[in-house]
C-alpha positions in Angstrom: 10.0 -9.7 -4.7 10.7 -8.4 -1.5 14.9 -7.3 -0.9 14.8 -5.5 2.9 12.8 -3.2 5.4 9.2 -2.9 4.7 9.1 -4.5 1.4 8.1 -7.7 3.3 5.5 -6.5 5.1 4.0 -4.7 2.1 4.1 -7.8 -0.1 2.1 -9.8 2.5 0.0 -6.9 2.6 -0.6 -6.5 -0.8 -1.3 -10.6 -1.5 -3.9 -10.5 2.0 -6.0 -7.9 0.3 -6.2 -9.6 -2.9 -4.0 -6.8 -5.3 -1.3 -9.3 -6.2 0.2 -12.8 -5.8 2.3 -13.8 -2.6 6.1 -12.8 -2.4 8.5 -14.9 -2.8 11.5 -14.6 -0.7 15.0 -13.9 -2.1 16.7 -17.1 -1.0 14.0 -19.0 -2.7 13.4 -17.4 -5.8 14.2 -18.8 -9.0 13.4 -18.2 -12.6 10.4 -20.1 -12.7 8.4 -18.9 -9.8 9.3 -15.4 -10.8 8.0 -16.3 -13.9 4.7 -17.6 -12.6 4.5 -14.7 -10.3 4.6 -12.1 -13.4 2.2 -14.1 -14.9 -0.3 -14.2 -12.4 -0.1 -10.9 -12.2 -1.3 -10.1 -15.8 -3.0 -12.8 -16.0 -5.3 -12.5 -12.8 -8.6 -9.9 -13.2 -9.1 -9.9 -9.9 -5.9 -8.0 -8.5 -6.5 -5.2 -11.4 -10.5 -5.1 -10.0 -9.8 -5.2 -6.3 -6.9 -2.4 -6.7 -9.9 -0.1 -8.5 -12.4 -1.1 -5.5 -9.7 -0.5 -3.3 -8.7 2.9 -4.8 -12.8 4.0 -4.5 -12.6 3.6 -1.1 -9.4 5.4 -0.2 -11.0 8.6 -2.6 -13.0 9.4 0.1 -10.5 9.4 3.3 -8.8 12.1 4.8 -5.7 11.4 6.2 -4.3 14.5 6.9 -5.8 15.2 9.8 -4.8 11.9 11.1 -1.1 11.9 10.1 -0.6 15.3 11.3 -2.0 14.1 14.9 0.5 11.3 15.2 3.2 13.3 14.0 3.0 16.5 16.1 1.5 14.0 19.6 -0.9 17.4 19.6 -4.5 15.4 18.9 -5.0 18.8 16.5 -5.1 17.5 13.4 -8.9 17.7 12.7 -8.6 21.4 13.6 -5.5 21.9 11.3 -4.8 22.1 7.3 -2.1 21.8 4.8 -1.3 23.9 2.6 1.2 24.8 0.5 2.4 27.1 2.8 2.7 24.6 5.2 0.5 23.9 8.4 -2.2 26.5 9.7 -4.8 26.5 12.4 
């Protein structure tokens, strides 16, 4: 259930790529469609199966490179690395 900021973007996120049910708002929650919420959740395969397809995929992606470009406005991430010293060229 979705309180401020992000959360309600990441809730429709998470219901349009099939990993759980839709949110439901604050103002119109109530005890039963919480209820039904939780319960589609356990109850529903699908979300457990598309979140394990889902995490296949991302296995393979390297967003460092990409994250490091939009933060530094450089285009250098492909030629940089993170350690745990930090950044290096």
């Amino acid at each position: 259930m979705p309180q401020i900021a992000d959360q309600f973007y990441w809730g429709h996120r998470i219901h349009r790529l099939g990993l759980g049910p839709a949110p439901v708002p604050p103002r119109r929650i109530t005890a039963a469609k919480l209820a039904r919420a939780l319960a589609e959740i356990i109850e529903n395969p699908t979300y457990a199966e598309n979140a394990r397809a889902l995490g296949e995929e991302m296995k393979f992606e390297d967003g460092i490179p990409g994250v490091v470009d939009i933060v530094t406005g450089r285009g250098a991430g492909s030629e940089l690395s993170v350690g745990v010293g930090g950044l290096s060229r």
